[in-house]
PADRENFI-147645 format. One record per atom (N, C-alpha, C, O, CB): residue number from 1; residue in three letters; atom name; x, y, z negated. Coordinates in steps of 0.02 Angstrom, whole numbers, padded with zeros to 5 digits. Atoms other than C-alpha are relative to their C-alpha. Glycine has a CB too. Example, Ala and Ser with C-alpha at 12.3 -4.5 7.8 and 13.67 -1.06 7.14 Angstrom:
BEGIN
n: 1	res: Ala	atom: N	u: 00045	v: -00059	w: 00000
n: 1	res: Ala	atom: CA	u: 00615	v: -00225	w: -00390
n: 1	res: Ala	atom: C	u: 00045	v: 00060	w: 00000
n: 1	res: Ala	atom: O	u: 00097	v: 00059	w: -00033
n: 1	res: Ala	atom: CB	u: -00050	v: 00001	w: -00062
n: 2	res: Ser	atom: N	u: -00042	v: -00059	w: 00003
n: 2	res: Ser	atom: CA	u: 00684	v: -00053	w: -00357
n: 2	res: Ser	atom: C	u: -00039	v: 00055	w: -00037
n: 2	res: Ser	atom: O	u: -00014	v: 00110	w: -00045
n: 2	res: Ser	atom: CB	u: 00020	v: 00023	w: 00071
//
This chain:
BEGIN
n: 1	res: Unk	atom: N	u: -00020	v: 00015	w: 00068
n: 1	res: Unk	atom: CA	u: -00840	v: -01399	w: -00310
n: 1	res: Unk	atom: C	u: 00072	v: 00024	w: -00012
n: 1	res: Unk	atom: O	u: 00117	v: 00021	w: 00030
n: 1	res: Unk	atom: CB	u: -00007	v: -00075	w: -00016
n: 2	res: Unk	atom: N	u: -00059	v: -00020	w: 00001
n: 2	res: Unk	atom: CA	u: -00705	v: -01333	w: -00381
n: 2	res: Unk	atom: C	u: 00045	v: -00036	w: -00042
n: 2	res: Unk	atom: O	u: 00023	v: -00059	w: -00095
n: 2	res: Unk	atom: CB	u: -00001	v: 00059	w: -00012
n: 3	res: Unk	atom: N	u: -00027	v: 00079	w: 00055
n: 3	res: Unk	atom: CA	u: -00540	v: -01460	w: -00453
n: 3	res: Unk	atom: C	u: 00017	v: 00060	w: -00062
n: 3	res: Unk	atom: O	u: 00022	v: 00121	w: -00059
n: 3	res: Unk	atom: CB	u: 00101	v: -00069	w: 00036
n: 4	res: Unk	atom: N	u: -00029	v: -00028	w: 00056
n: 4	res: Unk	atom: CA	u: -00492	v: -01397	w: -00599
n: 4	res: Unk	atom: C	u: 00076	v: -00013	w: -00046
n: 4	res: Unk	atom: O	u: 00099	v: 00015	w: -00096
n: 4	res: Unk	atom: CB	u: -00049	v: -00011	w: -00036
n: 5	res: Unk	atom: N	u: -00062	v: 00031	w: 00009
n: 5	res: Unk	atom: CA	u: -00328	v: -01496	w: -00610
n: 5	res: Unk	atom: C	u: 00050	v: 00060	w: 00025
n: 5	res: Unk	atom: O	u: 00097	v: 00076	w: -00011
n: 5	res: Unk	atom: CB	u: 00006	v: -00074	w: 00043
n: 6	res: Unk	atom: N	u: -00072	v: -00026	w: -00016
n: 6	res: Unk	atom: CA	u: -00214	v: -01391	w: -00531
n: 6	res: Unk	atom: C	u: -00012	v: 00084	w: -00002
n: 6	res: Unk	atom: O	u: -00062	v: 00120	w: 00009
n: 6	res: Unk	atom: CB	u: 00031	v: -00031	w: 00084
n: 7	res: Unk	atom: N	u: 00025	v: -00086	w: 00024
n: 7	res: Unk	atom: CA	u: -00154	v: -01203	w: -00583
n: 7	res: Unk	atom: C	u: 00059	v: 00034	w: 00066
n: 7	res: Unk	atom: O	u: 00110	v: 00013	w: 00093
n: 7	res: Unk	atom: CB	u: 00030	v: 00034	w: -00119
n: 8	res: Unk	atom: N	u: -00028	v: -00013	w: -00080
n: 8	res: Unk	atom: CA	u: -00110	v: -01089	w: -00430
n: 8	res: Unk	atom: C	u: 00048	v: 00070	w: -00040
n: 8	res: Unk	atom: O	u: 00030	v: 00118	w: -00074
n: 8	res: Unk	atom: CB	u: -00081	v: 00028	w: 00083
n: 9	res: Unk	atom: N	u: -00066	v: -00075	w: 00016
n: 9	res: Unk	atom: CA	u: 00048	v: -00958	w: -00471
n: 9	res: Unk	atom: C	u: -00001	v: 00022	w: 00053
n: 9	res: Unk	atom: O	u: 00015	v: -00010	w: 00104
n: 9	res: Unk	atom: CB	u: 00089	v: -00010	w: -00021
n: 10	res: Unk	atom: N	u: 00011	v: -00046	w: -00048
n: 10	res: Unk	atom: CA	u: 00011	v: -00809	w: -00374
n: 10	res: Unk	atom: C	u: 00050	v: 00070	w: -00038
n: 10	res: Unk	atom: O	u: 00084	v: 00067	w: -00089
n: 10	res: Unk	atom: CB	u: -00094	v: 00011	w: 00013
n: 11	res: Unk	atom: N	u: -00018	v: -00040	w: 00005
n: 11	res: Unk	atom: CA	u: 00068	v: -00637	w: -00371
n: 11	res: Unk	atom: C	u: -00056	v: 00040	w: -00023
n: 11	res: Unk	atom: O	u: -00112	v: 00015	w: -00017
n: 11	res: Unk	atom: CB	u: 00032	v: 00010	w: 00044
n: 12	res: Unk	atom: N	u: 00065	v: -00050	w: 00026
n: 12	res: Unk	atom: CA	u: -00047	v: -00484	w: -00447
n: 12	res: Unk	atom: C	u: -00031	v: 00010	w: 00065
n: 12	res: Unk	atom: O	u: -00090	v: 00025	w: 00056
n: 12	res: Unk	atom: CB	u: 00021	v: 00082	w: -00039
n: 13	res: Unk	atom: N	u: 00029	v: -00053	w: -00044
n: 13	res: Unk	atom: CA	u: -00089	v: -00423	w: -00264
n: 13	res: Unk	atom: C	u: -00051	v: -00057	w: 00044
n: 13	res: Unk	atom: O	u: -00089	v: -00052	w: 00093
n: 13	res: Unk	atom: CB	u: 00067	v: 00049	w: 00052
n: 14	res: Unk	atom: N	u: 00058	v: 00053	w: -00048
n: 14	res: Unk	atom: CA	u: -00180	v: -00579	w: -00211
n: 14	res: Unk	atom: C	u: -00045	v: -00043	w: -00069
n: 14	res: Unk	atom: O	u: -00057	v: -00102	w: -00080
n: 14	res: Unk	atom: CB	u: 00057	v: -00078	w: 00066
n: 15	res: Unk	atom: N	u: 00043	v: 00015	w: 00090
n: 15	res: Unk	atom: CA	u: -00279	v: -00587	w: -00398
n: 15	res: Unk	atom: C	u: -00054	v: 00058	w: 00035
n: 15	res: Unk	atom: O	u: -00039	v: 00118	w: 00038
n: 15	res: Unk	atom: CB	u: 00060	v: 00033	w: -00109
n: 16	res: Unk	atom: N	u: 00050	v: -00060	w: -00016
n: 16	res: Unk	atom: CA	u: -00456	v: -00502	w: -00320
n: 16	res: Unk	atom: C	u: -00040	v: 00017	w: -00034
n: 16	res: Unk	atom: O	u: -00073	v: 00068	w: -00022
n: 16	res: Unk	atom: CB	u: -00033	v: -00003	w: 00046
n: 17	res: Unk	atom: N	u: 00054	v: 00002	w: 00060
n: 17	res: Unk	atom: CA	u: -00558	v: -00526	w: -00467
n: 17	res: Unk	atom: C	u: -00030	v: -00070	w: -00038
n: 17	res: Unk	atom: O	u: -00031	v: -00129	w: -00021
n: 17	res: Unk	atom: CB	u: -00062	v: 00033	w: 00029
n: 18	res: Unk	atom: N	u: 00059	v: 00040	w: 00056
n: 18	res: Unk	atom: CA	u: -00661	v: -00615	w: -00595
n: 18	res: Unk	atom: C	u: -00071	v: 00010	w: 00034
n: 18	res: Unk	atom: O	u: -00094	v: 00068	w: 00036
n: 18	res: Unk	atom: CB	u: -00003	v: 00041	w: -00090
n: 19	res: Unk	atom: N	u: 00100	v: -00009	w: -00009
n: 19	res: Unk	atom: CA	u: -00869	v: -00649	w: -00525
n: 19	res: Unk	atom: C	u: -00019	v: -00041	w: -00051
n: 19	res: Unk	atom: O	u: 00010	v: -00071	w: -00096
n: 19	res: Unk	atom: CB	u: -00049	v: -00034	w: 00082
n: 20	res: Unk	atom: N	u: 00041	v: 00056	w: 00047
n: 20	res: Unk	atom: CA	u: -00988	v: -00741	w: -00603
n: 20	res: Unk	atom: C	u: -00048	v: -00029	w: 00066
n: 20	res: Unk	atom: O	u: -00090	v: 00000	w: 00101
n: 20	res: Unk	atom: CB	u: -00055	v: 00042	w: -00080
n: 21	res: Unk	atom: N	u: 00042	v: 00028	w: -00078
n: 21	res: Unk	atom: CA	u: -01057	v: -00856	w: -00459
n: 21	res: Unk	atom: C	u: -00069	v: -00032	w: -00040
n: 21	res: Unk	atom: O	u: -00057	v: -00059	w: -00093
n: 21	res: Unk	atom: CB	u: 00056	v: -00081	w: 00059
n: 22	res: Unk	atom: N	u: 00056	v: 00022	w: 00020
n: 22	res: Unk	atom: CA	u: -01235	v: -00909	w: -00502
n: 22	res: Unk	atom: C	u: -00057	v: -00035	w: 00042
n: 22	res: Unk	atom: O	u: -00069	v: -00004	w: 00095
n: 22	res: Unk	atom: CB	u: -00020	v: 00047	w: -00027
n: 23	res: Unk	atom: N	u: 00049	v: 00007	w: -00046
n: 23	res: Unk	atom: CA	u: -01381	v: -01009	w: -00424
n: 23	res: Unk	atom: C	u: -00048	v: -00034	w: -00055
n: 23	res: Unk	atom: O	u: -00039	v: -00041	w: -00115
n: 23	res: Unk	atom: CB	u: 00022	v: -00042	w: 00073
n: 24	res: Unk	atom: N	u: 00056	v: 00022	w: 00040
n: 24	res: Unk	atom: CA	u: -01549	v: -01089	w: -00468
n: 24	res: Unk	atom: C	u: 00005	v: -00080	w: 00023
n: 24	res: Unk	atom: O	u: 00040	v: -00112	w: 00062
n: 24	res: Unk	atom: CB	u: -00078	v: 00043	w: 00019
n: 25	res: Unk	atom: N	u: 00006	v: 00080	w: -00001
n: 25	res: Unk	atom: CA	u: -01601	v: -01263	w: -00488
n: 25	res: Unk	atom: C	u: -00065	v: -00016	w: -00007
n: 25	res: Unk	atom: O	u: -00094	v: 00017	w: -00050
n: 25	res: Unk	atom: CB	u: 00040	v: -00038	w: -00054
n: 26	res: Unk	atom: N	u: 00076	v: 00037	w: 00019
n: 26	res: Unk	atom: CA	u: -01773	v: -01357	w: -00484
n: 26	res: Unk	atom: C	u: -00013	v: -00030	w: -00059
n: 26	res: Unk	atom: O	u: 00032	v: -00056	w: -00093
n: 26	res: Unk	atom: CB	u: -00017	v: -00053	w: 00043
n: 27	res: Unk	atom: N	u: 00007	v: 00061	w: 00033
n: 27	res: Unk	atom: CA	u: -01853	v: -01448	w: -00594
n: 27	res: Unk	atom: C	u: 00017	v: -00076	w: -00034
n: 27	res: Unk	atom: O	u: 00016	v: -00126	w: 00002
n: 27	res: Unk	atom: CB	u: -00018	v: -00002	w: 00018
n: 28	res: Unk	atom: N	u: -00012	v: 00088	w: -00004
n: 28	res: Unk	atom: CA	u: -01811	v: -01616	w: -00679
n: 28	res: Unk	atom: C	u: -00073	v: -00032	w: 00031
n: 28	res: Unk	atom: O	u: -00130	v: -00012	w: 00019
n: 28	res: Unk	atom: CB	u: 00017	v: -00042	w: -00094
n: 29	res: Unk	atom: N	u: 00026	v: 00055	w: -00020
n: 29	res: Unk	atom: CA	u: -01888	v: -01754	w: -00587
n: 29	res: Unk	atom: C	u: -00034	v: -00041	w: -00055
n: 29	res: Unk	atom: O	u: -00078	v: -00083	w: -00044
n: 29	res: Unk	atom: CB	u: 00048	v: -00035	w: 00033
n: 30	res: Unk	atom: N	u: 00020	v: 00075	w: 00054
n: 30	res: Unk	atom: CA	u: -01924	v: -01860	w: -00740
n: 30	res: Unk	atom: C	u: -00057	v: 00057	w: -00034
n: 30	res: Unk	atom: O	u: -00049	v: 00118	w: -00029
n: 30	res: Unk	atom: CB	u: 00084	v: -00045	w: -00075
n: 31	res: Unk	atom: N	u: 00041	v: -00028	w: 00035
n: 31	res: Unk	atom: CA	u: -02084	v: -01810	w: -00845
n: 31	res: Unk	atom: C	u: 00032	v: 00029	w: -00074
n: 31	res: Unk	atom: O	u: 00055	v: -00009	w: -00117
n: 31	res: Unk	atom: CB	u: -00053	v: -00048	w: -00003
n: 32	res: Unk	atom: N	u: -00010	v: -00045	w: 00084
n: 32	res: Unk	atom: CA	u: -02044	v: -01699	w: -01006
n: 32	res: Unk	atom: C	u: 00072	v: 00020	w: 00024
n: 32	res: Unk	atom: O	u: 00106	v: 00045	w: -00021
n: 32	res: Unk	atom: CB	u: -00002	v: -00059	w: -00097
n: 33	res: Unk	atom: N	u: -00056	v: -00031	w: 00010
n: 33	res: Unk	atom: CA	u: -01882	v: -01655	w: -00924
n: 33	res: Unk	atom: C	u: 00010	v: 00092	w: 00005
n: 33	res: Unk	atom: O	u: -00034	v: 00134	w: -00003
n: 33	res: Unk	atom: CB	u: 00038	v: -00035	w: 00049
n: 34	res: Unk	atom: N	u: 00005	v: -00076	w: 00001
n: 34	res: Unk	atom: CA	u: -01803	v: -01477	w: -00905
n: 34	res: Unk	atom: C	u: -00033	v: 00017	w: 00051
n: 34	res: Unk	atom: O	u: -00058	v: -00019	w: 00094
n: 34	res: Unk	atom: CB	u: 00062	v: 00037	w: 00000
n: 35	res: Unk	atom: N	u: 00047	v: -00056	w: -00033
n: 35	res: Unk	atom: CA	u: -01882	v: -01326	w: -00826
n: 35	res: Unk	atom: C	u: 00052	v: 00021	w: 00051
n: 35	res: Unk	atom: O	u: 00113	v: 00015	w: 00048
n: 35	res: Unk	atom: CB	u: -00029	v: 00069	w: -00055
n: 36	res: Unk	atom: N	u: -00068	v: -00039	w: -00076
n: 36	res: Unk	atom: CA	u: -01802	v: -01238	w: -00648
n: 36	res: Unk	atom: C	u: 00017	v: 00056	w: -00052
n: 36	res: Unk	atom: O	u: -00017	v: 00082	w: -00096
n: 36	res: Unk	atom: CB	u: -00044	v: 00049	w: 00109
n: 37	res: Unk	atom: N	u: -00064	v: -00072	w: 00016
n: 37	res: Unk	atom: CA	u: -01664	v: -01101	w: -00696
n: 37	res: Unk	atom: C	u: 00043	v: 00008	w: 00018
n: 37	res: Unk	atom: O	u: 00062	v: -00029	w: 00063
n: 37	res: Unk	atom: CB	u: 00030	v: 00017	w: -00049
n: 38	res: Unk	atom: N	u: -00049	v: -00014	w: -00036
n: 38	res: Unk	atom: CA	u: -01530	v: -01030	w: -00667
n: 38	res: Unk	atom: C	u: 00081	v: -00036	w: -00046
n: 38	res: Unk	atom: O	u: 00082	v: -00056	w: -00104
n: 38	res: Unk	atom: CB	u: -00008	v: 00087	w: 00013
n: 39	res: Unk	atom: N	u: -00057	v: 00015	w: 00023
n: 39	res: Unk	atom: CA	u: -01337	v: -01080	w: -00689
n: 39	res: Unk	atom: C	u: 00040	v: 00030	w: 00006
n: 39	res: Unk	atom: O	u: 00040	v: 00054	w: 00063
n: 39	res: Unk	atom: CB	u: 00017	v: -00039	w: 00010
n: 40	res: Unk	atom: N	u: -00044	v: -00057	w: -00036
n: 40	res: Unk	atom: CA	u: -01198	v: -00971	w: -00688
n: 40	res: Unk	atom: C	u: 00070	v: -00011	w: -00050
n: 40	res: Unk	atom: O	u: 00061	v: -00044	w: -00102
n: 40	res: Unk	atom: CB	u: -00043	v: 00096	w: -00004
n: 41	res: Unk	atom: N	u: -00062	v: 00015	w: 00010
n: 41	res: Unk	atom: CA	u: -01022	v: -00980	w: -00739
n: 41	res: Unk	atom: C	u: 00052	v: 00055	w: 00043
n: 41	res: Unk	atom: O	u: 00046	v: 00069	w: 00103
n: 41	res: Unk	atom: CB	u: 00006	v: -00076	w: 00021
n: 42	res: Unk	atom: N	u: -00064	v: -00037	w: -00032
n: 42	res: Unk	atom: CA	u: -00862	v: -00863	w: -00705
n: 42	res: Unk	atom: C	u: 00037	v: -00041	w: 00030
n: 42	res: Unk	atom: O	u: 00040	v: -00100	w: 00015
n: 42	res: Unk	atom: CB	u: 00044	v: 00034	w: -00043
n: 43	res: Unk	atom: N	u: -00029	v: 00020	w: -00064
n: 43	res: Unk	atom: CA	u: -00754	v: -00888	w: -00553
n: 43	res: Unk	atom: C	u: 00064	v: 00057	w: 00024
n: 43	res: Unk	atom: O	u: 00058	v: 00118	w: 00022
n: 43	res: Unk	atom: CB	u: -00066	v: -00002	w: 00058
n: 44	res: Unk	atom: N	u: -00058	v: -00046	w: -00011
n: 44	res: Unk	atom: CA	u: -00599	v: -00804	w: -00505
n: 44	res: Unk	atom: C	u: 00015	v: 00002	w: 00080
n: 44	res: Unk	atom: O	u: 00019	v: -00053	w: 00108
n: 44	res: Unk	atom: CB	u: 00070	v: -00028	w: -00044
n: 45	res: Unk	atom: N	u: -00002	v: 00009	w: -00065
n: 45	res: Unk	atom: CA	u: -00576	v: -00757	w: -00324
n: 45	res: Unk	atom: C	u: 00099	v: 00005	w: 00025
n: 45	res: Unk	atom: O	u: 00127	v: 00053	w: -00002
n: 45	res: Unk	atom: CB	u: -00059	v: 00066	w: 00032
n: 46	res: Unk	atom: N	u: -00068	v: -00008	w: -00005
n: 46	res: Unk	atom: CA	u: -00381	v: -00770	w: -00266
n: 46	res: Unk	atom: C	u: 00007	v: -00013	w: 00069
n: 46	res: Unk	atom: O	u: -00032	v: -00049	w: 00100
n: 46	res: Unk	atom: CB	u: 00042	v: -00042	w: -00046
n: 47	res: Unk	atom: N	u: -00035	v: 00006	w: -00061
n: 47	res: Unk	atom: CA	u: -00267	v: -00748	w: -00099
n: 47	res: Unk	atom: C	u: 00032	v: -00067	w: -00009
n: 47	res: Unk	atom: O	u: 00075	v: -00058	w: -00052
n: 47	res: Unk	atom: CB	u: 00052	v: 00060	w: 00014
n: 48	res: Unk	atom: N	u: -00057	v: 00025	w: 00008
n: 48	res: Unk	atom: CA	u: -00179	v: -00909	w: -00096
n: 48	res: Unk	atom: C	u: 00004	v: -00061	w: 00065
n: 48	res: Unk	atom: O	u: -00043	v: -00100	w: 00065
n: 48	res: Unk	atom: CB	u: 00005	v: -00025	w: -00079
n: 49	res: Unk	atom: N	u: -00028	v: 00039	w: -00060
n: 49	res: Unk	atom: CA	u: -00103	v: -01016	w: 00074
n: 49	res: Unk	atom: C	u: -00026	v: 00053	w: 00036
n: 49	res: Unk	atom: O	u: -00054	v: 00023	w: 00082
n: 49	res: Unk	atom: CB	u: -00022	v: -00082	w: 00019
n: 50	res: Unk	atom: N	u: 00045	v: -00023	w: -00066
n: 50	res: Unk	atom: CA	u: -00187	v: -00862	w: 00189
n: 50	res: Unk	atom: C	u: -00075	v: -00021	w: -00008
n: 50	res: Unk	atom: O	u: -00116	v: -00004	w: 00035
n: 50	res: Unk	atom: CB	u: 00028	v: -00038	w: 00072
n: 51	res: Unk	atom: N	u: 00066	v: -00001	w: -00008
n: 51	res: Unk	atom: CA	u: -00348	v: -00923	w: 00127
n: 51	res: Unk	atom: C	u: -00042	v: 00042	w: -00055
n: 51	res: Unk	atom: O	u: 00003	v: 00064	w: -00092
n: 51	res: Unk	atom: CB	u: -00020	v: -00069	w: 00001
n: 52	res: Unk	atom: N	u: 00047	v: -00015	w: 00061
n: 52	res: Unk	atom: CA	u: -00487	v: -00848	w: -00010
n: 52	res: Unk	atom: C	u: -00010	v: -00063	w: -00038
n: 52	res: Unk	atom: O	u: -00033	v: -00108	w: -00004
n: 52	res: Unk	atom: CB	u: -00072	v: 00028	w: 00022
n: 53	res: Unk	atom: N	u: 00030	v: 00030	w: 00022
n: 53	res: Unk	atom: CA	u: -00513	v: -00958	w: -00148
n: 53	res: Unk	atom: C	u: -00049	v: 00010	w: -00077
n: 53	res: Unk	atom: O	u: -00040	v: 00050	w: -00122
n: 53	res: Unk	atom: CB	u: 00037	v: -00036	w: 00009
n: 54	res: Unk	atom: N	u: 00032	v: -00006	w: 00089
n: 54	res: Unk	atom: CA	u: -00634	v: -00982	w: -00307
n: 54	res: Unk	atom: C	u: 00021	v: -00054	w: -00031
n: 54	res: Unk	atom: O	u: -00001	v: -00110	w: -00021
n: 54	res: Unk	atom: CB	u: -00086	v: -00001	w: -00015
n: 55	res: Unk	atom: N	u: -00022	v: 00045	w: 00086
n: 55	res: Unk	atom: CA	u: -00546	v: -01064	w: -00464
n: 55	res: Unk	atom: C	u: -00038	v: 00025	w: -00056
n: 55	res: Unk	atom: O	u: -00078	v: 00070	w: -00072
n: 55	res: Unk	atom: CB	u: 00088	v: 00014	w: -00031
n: 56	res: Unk	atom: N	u: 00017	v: -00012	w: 00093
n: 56	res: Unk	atom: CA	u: -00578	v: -01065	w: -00630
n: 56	res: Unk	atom: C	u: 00065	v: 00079	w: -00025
n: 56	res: Unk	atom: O	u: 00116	v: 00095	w: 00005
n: 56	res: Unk	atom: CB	u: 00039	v: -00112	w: -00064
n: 57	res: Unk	atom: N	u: -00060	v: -00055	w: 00028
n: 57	res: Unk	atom: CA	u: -00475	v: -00909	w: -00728
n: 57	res: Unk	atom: C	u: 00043	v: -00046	w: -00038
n: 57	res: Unk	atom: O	u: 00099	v: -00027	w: -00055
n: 57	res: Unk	atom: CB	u: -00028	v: 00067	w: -00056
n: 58	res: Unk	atom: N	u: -00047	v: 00019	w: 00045
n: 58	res: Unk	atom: CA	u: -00402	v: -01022	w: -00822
n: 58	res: Unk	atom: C	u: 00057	v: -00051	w: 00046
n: 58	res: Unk	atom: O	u: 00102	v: -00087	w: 00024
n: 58	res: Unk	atom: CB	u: -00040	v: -00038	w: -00065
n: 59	res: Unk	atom: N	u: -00041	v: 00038	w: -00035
n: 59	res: Unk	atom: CA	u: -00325	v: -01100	w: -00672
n: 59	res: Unk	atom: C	u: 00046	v: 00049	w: 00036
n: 59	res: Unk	atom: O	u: 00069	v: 00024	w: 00087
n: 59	res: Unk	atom: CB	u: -00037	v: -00047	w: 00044
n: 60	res: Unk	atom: N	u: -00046	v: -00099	w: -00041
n: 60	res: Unk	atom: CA	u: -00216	v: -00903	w: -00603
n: 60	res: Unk	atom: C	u: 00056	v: -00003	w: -00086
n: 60	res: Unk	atom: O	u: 00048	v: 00005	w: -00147
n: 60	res: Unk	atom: CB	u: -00102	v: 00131	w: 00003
n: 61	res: Unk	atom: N	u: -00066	v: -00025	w: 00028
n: 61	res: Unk	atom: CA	u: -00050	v: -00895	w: -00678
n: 61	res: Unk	atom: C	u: 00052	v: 00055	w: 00048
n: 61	res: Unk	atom: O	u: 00072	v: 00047	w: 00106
n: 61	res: Unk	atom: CB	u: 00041	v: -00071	w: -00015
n: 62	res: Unk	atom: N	u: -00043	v: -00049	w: -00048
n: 62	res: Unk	atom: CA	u: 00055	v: -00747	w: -00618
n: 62	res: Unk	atom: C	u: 00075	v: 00004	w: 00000
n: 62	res: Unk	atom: O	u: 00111	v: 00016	w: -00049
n: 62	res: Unk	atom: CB	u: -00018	v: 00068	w: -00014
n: 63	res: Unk	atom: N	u: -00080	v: 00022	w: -00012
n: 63	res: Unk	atom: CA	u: 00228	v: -00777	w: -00545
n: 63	res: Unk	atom: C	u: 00036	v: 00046	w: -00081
n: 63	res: Unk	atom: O	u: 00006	v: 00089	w: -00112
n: 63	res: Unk	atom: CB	u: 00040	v: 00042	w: 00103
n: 64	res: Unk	atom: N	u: -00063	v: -00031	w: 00052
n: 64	res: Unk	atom: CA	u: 00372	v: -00717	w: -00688
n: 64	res: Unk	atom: C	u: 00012	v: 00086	w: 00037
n: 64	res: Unk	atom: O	u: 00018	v: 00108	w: 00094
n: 64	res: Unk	atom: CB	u: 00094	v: -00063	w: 00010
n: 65	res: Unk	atom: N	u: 00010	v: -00067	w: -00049
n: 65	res: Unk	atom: CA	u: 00373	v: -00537	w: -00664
n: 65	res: Unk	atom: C	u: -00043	v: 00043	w: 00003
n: 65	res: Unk	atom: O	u: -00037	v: 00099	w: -00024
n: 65	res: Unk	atom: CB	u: -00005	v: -00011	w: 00054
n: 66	res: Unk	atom: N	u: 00084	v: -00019	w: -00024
n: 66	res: Unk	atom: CA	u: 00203	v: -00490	w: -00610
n: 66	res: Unk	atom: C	u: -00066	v: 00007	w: -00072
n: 66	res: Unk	atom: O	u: -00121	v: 00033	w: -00068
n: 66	res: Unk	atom: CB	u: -00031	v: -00081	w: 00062
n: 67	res: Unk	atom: N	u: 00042	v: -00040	w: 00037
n: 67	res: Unk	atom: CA	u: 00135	v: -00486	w: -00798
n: 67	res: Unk	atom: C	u: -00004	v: 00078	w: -00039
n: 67	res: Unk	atom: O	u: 00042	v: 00114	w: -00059
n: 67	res: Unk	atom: CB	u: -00005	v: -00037	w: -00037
n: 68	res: Unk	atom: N	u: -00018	v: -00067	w: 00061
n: 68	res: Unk	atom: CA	u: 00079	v: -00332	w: -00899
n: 68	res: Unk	atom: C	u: -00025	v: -00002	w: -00031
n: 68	res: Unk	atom: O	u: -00086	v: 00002	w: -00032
n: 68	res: Unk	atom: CB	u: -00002	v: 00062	w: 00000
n: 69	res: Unk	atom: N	u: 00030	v: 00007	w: 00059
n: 69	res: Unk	atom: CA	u: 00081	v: -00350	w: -01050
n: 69	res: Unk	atom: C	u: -00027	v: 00054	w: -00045
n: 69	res: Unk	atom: O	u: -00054	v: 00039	w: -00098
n: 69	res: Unk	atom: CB	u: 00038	v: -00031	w: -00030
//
């Protein structure tokens, strides 16, 4: 899961992209509920402590500097 509380200030060279991560889901359990499908949502992949992570885009701010506008 990803938090969505906190926004990570990086540099451009550890900004690897925008995906769209997606998976499927079953059935509701309950009678008349929804049908299996899929879910999908954008995801931003970033360098940050030495590790890979996926945030939200709206959580990548780029140090002072590093935009172009």
């Amino acid at each position: 899961m990803i938090s969505t509380e906190r926004i990570y200030e990086i540099e451009e060279k550890d900004f690897l992209g925008i995906f769209q991560k997606a998976w499927t889901h079953g059935p509701s359990a309950t009678i008349g509920g929804f049908p299996a499908g899929q879910k999908a949502h954008p995801v931003a992949v970033i360098r940050y402590e030495g590790r890979l992570r996926e945030v939200y885009p709206a959580q990548v701010e780029f140090k002072e500097g590093m935009k172009n506008d």
